[in-house]
Each structure stands twice: as C-alpha cells, then as structure tokens.
C-alpha positions as CSV (number, residue, x, y, z in Angstrom):
1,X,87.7,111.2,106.2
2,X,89.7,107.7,107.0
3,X,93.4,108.8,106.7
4,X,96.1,106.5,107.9
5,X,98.6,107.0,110.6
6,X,101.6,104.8,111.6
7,X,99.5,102.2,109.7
8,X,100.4,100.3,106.5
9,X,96.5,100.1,105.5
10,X,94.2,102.9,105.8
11,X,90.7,99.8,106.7
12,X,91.1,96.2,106.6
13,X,88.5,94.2,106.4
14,X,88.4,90.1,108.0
15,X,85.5,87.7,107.1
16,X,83.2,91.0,106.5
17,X,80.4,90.2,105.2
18,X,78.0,92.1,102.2
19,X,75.6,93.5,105.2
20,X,79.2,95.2,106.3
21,X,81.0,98.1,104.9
22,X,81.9,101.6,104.1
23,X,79.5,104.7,102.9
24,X,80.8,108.3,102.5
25,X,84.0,107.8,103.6
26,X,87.4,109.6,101.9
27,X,89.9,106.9,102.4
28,X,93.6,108.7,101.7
29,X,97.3,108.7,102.8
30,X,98.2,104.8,103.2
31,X,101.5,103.8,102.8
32,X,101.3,99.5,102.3
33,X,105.5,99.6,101.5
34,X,106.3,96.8,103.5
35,X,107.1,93.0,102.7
36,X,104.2,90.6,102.2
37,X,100.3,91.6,103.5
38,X,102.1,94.3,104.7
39,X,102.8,95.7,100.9
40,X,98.8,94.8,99.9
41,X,96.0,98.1,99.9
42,X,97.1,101.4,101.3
43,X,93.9,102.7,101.4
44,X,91.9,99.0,101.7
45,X,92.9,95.5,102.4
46,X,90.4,93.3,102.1
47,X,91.5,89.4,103.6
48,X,89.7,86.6,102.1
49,X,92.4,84.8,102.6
50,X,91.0,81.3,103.8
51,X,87.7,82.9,105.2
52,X,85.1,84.9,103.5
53,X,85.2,88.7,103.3
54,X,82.7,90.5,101.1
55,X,82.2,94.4,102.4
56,X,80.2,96.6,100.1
57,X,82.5,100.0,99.7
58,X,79.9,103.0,98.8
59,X,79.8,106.3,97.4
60,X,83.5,106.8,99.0
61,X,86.7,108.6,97.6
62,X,90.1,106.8,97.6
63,X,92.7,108.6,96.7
64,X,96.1,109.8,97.2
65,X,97.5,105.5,98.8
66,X,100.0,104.0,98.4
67,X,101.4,99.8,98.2
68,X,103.6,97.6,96.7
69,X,100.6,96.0,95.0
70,X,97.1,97.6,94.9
71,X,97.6,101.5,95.6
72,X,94.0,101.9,96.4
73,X,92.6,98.5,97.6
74,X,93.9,94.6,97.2
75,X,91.1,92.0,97.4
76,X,92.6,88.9,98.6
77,X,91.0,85.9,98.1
78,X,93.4,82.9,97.7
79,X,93.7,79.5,99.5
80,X,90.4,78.6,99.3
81,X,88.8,82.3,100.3
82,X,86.6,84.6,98.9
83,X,87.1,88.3,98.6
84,X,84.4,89.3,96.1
85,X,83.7,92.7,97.3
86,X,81.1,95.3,95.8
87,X,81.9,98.5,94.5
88,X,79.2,101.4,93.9
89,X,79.1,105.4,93.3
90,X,83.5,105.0,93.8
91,X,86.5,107.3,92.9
92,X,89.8,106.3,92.6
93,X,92.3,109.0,91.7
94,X,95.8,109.9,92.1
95,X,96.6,106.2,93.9
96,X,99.6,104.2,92.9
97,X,101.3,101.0,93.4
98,X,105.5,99.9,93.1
99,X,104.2,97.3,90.9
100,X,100.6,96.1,89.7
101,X,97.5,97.7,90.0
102,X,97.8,101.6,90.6
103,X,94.0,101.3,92.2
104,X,93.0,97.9,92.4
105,X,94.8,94.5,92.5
106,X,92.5,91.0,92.7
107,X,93.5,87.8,93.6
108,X,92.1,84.5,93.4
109,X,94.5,82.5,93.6
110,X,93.3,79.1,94.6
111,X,90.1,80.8,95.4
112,X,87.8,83.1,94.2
113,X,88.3,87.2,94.0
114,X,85.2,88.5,91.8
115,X,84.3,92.1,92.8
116,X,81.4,93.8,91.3
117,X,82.1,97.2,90.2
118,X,79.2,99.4,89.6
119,X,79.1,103.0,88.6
120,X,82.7,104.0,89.7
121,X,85.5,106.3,88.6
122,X,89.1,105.2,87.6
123,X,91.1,108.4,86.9
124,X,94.6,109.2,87.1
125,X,96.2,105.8,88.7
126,X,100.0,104.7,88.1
127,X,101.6,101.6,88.6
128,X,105.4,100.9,88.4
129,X,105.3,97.9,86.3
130,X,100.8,96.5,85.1
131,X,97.5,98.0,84.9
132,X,97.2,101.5,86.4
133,X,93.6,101.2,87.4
134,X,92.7,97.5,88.0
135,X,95.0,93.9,87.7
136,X,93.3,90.8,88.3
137,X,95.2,87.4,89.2
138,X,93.2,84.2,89.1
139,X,95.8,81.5,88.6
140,X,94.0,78.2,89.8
141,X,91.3,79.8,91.0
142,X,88.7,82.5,89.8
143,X,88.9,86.1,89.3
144,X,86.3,87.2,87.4
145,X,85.9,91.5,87.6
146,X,82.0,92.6,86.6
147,X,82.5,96.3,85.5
148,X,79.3,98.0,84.7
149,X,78.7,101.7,84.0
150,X,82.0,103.0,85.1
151,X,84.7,105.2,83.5
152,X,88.3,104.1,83.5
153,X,90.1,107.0,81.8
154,X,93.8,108.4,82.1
155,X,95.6,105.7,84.1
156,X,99.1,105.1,83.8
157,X,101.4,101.6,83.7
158,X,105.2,101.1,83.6
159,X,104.2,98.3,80.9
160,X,101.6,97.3,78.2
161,X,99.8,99.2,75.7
162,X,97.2,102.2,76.4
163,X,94.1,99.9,77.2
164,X,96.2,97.3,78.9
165,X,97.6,100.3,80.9
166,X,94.1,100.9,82.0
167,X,93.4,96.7,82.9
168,X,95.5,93.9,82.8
169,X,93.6,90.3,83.6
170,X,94.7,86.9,83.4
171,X,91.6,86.2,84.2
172,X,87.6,86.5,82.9
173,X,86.3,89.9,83.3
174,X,83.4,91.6,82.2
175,X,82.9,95.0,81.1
176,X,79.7,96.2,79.5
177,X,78.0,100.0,79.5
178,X,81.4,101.2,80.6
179,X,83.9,103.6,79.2
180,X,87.8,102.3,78.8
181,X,90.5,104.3,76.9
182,X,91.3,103.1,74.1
183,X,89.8,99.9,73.7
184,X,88.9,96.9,75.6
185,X,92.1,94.2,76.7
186,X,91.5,91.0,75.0
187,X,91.1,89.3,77.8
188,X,88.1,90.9,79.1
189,X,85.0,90.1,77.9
190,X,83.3,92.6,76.1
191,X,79.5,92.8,77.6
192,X,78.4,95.5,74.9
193,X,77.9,99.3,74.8
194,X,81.3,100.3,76.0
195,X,82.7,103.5,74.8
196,X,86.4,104.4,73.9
197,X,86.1,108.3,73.6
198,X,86.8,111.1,76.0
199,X,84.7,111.0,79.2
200,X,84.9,115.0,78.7
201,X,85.2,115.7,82.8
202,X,84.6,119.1,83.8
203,X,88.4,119.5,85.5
204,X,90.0,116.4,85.1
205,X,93.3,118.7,86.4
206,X,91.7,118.9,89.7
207,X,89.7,116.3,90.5
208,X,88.5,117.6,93.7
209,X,87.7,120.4,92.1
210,X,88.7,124.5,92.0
211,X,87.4,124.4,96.1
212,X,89.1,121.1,96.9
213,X,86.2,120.3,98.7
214,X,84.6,116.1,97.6
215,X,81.1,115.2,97.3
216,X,79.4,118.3,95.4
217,X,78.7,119.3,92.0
218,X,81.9,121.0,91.5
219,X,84.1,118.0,91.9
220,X,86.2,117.8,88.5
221,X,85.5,114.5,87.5
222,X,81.7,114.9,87.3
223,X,80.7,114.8,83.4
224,X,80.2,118.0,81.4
225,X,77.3,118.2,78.9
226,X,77.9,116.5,75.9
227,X,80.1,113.8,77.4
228,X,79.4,110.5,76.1
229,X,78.6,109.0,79.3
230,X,76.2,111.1,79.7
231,X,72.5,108.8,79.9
232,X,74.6,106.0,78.6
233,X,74.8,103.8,81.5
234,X,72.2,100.9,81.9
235,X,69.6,101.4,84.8
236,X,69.6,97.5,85.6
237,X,71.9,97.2,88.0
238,X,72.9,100.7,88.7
239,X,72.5,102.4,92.2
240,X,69.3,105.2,92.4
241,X,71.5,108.1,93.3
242,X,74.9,108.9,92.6
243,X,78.2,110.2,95.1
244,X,76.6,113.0,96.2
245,X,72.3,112.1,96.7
246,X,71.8,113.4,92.6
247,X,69.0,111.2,91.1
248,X,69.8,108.5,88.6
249,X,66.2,108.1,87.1
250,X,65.4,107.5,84.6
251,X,68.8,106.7,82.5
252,X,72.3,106.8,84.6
253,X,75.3,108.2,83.5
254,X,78.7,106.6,83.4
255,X,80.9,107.3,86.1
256,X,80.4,108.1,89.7
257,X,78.7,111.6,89.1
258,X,75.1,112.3,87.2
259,X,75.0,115.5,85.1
260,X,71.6,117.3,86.3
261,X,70.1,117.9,82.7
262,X,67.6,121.0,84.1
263,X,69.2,124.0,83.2
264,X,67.5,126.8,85.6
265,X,68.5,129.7,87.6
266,X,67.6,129.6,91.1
267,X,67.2,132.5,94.0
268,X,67.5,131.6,97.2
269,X,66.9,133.3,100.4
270,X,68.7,132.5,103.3
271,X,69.1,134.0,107.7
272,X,71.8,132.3,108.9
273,X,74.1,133.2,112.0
274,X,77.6,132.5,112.5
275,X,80.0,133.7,115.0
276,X,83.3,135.9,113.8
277,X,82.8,135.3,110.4
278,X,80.8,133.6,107.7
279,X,82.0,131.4,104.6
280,X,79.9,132.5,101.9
281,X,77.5,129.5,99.7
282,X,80.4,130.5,96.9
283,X,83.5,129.3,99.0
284,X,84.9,132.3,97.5
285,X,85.2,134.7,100.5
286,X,84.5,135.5,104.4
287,X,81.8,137.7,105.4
288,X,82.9,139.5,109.0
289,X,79.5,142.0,110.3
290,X,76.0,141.3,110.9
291,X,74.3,142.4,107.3
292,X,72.4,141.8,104.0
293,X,74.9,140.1,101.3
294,X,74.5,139.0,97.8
295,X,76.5,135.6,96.4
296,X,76.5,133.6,93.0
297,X,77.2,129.8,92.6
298,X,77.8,128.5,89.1
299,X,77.4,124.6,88.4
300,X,78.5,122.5,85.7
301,X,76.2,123.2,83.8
302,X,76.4,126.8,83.9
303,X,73.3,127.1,85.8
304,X,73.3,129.9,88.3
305,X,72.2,130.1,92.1
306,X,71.8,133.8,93.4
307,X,71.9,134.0,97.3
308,X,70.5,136.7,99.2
309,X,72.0,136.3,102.7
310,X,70.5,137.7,106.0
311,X,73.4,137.3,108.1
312,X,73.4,137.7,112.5
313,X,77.0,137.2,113.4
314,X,78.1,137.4,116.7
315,X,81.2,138.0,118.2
316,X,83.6,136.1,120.4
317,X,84.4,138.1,123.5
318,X,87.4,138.0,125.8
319,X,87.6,139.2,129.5
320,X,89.7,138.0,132.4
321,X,89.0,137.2,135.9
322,X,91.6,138.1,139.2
323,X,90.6,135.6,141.8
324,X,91.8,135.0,145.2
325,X,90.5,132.2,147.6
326,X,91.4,130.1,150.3
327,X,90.6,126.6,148.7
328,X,89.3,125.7,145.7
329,X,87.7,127.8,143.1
330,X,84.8,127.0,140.6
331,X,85.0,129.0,137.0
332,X,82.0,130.7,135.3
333,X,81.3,127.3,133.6
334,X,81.7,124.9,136.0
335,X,84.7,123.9,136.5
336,X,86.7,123.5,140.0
337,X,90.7,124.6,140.2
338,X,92.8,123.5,143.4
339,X,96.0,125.5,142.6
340,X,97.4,128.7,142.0
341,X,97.5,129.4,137.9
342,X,96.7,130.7,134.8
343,X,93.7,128.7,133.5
344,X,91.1,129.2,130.5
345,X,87.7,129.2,130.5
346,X,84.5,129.2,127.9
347,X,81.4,130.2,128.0
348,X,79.1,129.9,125.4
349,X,76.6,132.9,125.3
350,X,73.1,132.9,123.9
351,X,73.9,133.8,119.9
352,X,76.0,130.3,120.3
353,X,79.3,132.1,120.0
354,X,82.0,131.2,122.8
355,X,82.8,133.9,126.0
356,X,87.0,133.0,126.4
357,X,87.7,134.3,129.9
358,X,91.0,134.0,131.3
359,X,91.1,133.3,134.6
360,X,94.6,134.3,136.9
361,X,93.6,132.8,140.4
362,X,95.5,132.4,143.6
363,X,94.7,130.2,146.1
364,X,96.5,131.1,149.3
365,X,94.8,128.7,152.0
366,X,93.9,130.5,155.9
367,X,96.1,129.7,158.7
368,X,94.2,128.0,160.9
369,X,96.1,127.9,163.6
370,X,95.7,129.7,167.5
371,X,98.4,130.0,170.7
372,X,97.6,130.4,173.9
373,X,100.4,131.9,176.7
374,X,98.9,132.0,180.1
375,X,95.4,134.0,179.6
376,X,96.3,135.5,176.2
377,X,95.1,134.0,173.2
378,X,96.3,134.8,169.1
379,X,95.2,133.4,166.1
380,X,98.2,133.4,163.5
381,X,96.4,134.7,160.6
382,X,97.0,138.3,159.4
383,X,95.1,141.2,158.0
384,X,91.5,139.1,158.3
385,X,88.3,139.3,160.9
386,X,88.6,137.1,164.2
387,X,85.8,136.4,166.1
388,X,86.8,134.4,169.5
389,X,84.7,131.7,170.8
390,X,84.6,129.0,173.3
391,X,85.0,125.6,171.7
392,X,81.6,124.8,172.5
393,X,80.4,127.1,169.5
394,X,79.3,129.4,171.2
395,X,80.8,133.4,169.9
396,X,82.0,135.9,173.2
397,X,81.0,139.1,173.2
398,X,83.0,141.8,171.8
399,X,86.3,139.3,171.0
400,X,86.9,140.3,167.6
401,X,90.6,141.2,167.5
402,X,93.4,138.6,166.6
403,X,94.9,138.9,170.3
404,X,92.2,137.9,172.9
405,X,92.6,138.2,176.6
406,X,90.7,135.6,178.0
407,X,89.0,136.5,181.9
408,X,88.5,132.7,182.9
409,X,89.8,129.4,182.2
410,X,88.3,127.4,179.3
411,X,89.5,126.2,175.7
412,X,88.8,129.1,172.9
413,X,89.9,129.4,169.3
414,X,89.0,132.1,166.3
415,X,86.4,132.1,163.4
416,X,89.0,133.9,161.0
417,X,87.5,135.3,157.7
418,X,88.7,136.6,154.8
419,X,86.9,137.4,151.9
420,X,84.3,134.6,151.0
421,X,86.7,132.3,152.8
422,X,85.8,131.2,156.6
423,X,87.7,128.7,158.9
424,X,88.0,128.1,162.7
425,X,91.5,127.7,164.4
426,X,92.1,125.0,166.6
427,X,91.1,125.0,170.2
428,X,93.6,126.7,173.3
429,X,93.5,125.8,177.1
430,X,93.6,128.9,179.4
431,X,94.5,127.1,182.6
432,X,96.2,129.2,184.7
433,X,93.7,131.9,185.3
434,X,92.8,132.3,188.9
435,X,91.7,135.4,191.4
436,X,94.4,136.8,193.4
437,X,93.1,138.6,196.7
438,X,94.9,142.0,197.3
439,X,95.2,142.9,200.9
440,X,92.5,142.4,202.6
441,X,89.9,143.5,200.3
442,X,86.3,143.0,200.8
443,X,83.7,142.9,198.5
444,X,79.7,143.3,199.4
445,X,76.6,142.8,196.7
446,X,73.5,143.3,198.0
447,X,70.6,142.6,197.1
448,X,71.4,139.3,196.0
449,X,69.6,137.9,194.5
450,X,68.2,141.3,193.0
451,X,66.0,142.4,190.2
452,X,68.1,144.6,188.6
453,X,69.3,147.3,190.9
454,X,72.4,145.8,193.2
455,X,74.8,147.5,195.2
456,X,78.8,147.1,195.4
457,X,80.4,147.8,198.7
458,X,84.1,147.3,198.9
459,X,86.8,149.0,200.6
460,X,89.5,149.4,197.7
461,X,90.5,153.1,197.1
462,X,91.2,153.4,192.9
463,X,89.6,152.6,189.6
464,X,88.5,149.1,189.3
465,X,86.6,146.9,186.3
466,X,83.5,145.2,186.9
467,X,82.8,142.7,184.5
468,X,79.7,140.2,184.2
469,X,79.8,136.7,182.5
470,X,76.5,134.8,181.8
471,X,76.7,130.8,182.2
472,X,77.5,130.6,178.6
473,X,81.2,132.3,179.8
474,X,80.3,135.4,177.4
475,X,80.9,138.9,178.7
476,X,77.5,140.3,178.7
477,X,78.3,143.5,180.8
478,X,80.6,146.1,181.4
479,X,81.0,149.4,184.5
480,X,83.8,151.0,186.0
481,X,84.0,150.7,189.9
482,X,84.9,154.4,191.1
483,X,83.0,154.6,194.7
484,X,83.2,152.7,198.2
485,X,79.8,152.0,197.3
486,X,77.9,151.6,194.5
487,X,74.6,150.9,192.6
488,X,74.1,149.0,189.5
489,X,71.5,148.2,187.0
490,X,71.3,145.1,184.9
491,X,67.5,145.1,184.5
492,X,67.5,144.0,180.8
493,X,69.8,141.1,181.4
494,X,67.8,137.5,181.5
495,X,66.5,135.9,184.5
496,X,69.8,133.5,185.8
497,X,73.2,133.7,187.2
498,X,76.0,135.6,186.6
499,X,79.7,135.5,187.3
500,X,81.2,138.8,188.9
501,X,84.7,139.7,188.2
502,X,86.4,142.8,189.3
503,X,89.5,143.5,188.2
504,X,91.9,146.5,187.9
505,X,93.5,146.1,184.8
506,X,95.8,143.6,185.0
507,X,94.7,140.9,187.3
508,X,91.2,139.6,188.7
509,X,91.2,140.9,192.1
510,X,88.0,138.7,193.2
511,X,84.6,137.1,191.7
512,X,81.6,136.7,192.5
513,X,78.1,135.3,191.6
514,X,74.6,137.2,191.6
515,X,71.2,135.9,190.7
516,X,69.0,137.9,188.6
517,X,65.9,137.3,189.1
C-alpha cells in the first residue's frame, strides 16, 4: 500500500518512461489541495510537462484521493510534453476532485496527453464541478483517451447530464468494448460494442468487499454471473490475467475482474502452524489451540471451498531475568547492555513463535581500588573474595582476606571477585618493613645448607613465629618457635633458598636465609 503522508501526491512520476511504473500497488489518502501542481493527482501526478513521462500503472487500486483537479491521477502533458500513460487491470473508487475529473483529469495543452486505458474500473468518483470519472483537456494540443474493455459506472459530477457525468472531453477519445452509463458523450468516438446497462457488481456498496481486504475474489466490484460484461470484452489488446492472476483466455470480461465460469466445489486439506492464534481461510474467526478445524469459503459464484485444517499453534511465552554484573551484560539473544535498567528481549524458539523475556539488570561496577598504611594492606571492595598478590602476578599463599599484613617490603594489590565478575586493584608499596633486633637475641640454623632437617638455636624465652618465604616472596611455610632449641623439617619444599623470619606477633624480630638443598 502507497498511502500519502505530509505529501500533496501520493507518486509522482518525471520523464518516466513505458519500461517504468507501478504493479500491485493500493495507492490511497492524497490530499493535492493546494494552488497550482500542488492541487494536480492526490493519488498520481504524472509531469509531462515539457519532458516525456509515460509510466505503465498495473493491476493497482486507487482510491479514497483527493485534489483540486484529478482526485485519482492528473496526466500532464502541456508545453510541448507528453504524458500518455497506460492503464491496465485498474480501480478507481471513492476518489474525488474540487473541480474536474473525480478520478482522472488529462491535459494536453500544447502538447500531447493520450493515455491508454485498458481493462479498468471507474466506480463511485465525484467531482465538484465535470466528469466524475475522467475529463480530458486538449486545447491546442492533443488529448486523445483510448478506453477499451473497461466499466465506468456510478460516478458523480456537480454539472452535465448522466453520461457527461461519467466523461467530459473536449477532445477525441475513443471508447469501444467498454461499458458507460447511460450512453456515450458526443464527443467521444464511439469504437463499437459498448454497453449502457448495469455492470451488475457483486457489492457495488462495498467495493472492497464484506472483508475489506483488495485483490481476491470477493472484492465487490468483480462481476456477478449474468452481468453483461461478462465475455464481452475484446481479447486484442486486453491483458492475459486480470487484478488478482484470474485467467482472461479465451474471452475477457469488462472491467478489472474476470468471473471464473467453472462452477465446482472444492476440498482442500491444509497443516499449517501459527503462533497464539490462527485467522481462518474464511476471515470469519480466530482459531486459539493446536487442533483439527473445519471452514467454508463461498465465491461469487456461489461455488464452495471446504477446508479441513490441521492446525500446530504455539505459544508465545514470557519469563524474566534478575541480573547483576559488574560491566556489561549480553541478553539471551545477543545483545550487549552497559547500564542499569529495565530492557526487553526476544527469542524466537524452534515452532517460530517469539520467547519475550524481560530482563531487570543492575550493573554495579567492582571497586578496584587498594590502601596500603605501613605493612597493612586493604582492598576497598566489600562482601567479595580477595586473593593478594605481588604485582608481579604472582598469588601469596594463604592471603585471601580483604586486610592483608604484608611480612616484607614489595608492591601488592587484590584479585577481588564477585560472582562471574573478576578485577585486580591497583598496586601498594610496603616500604617501611624492616627487622628490629630485641636485646641481644641470637639466632643459630644449623645445618645450613640442610636437606630438610635444620635446627634453631636462639636464646629468647616465649612463643615466637617462624615463617618461610620462597624467592617468589610467597609464604610457603609455617611452625611455632617454643624451645631454646629446635628441629625442623622442610623436606618436601623445592631445592633453593628461602628467607627466614621470626617474629612474635607483632614485629619481625630477625631473618634469615637457608639453602635447601
């Protein structure tokens, strides 16, 4: 559907030529009430003016435009210009223009404006003052309208009698296999086998028909049978199919629609799958479960379809998602969110119908940030898991808490986790660390080096921490100091050297190194 919006003309066409055009379009709603061009075609201006422009407008429905001149369509094609344009398997209905030409105006002034019309529908057109379905102007020029097996029918003028309410020309038409109300204007040429009775449509109240619905069988102005324009167009000339694909062979009808002629009842079985519901091949109701369902179609010919439908339907589903992360977060299908909300999100499952999940997501980024005071070391995030390490990557032993208590100097931050989220702090500097000697206390390890079994001699009367660092600064062992002299094993440790603290609890009280060997 072409419908117009803020526009005075629904399609304009410039220097188009007859390769150029529109097919199977529903061209509706334009409003052409301005001053000048700007009053020419609400649903079509076509702008010869000067140039050539010669589109070829098929099997299309214009209705419902309005313009100061030419409701449906104005073919321009003064000063020299050409706006001959060709019409086939066309209905205009329910169009209307302030002045001339509910549907159609043509002009050729000083130039030429001779549109073929073939096979088209003019129902139900007004104009304020001349011809409620087509006015052609040809004042020093040439205007010259072929009509050939098309209905004009039930148009209405401000002016003139009933036929010259249906065409007023002041120029040389040509109408032949055709059927006009009334009679034929006496400025048209009569080509022959015209008709001036009834067209006898199946609705002609509802044109779209009792679904609203254009292009099918049950449009209102298709022919009933028994209509006179039924097989009494002339197949010279005349297109193969008609608006909607219905064969034209061997004799067209007038009109835009051809009556199918083979009465027959047909059963049809069908397995379709829909999602929530289901419109049934009637357009009568809704169909809501998964089941076996029986429908009736009736066409204008009283000829009846029966449907037995095997219908899947699937449902759509509904869920929500809580989510909480520390950057951003990447929905079920794909897409990536950077702040907190409320989003939606839509799946679409294997029977084709959608999953709509709604998604509530906070995104509360980690603090990545560590102090240091003297040897004691915090990261500032809350209620996660730390994991201290030196800033050369490598993790220490057993520093999981968010206050660490660092036994040397050295830069450290935290690994800090939460959830699926993971970030490192930035680094501290212990620098202040050192070993403060208490009285005169002496330490002894011997052997040294040893492999394994060492012994501490030292003359300090109390409980005391001995603590081994490998070269990586990690504290990779751990005894309590209770004797003047004592024996230790650190057989399983690796080959190398190792740092030595002791300490008694609050300060390191000397240090060591020992070679394992």
């Amino acid at each position: 559907m072409l419908a117009a919006d803020n526009s005075f003309h629904v399609v304009t066409f410039t220097t188009a030529g007859d390769s150029s055009g529109l097919d199977g379009f529903i061209i509706t709603n334009g409003n052409a009430d301005s001053a000048g061009s700007y009053g020419y075609g609400g649903g079509i201006f076509n702008n010869g003016s000067g140039n050539t422009s010669r589109p070829v407008v098929s099997n299309c429905v214009i209705t419902n435009n309005y313009a100061e001149f030419g409701g449906a369509i104005f073919n321009q094609g003064q000063l020299s210009g050409n706006a001959s344009a060709t019409f086939i398997n066309c209905v205009f209905t329910a169009d209307s223009a302030y002045y001339d030409g509910g549907a159609m105006y043509n002009s050729g002034l000083m130039g030429n404006c001779s549109p073929v019309i073939t096979n088209c529908t003019f129902y139900g057109n007004n104009a304020g003052r001349n011809a409620g379905a087509i006015y052609d102007y040809g004042a020093n020029g040439t205007c010259a309208t072929t009509l050939l097996n098309s209905i004009i029918w039930g148009n209405t003028a401000g002016s003139g009698t009933s036929n010259q309410a249906q065409v007023y020309s002041s120029a040389t038409d040509s109408v032949s296999y055709s059927l006009i109300e009334d009679s034929i204007p006496a400025s048209m040429f009569d080509g022959g086998y015209n008709i001036f009775s009834d067209p006898v449509f199946a609705a002609d109240t509802t044109p779209a028909g009792v679904y609203g619905i254009w292009f099918n069988e049950y449009n209102g102005l298709a022919l009933k049978a028994g209509s006179p324009g039924v097989r009494a167009g002339r197949a010279l000339g005349a297109p193969a199919k008609d608006i909607i694909g219905h064969s034209r062979i061997p004799v067209p009808d007038m009109g835009a629609y051809q009556l199918q002629d083979t009465a027959a009842v047909a059963y049809v079985s069908m397995a379709v799958a829909g999602c929530d519901s289901f419109l049934a091949p009637s357009y009568r109701y809704f169909w809501y479960n998964t089941g076996t369902y029986k429908d009736t179609t009736t066409n204008i010919l009283g000829n009846d379809t029966f449907y037995l439908v095997n219908l899947t339907l699937g449902k759509t589903t509904y869920n929500t998602v809580n989510a909480s992360t520390c950057s951003s977060y990447i929905s079920p299908s794909g897409k990536t969110f950077d702040t907190s909300g409320v989003y939606m999100d839509t799946l679409i499952k294997a029977s084709g119908c959608d999953s709509l999940i709604t998604i509530n997501l906070s995104i509360v980024p980690l603090n990545d940030t560590a102090t240091a005071n003297g040897a004691t070391c915090a990261a500032l995030q809350n209620n996660t898991s730390y994991q201290w390490i030196n800033c050369n990557g490598l993790s220490i032993t057993g520093a999981t808490q968010q206050i660490f208590t660092a036994t040397q100097n050295g830069n450290y931050a935290c690994v800090v986790t939460l959830g699926n989220c993971v970030d490192t702090t930035n680094c501290v500097a212990v620098t202040e660390l050192g070993i403060t000697e208490i009285g005169s206390y002496h330490l002894d390890i011997y052997p040294n080096p040893t492999n394994g079994i060492f012994n501490i001699e030292n003359n300090y009367y109390g409980s005391l921490k001995l603590q081994i660092y490998d070269a990586a600064g990690r504290n990779v062992k751990e005894f309590s100091l209770t004797q003047p002299v004592q024996q230790f094993n650190i057989s399983k440790l690796s080959a190398g050297m190792y740092q030595v603290f002791i300490t008694n609890g609050k300060q390191i009280i000397s240090m060591s190194k020992i070679v394992l060997q």
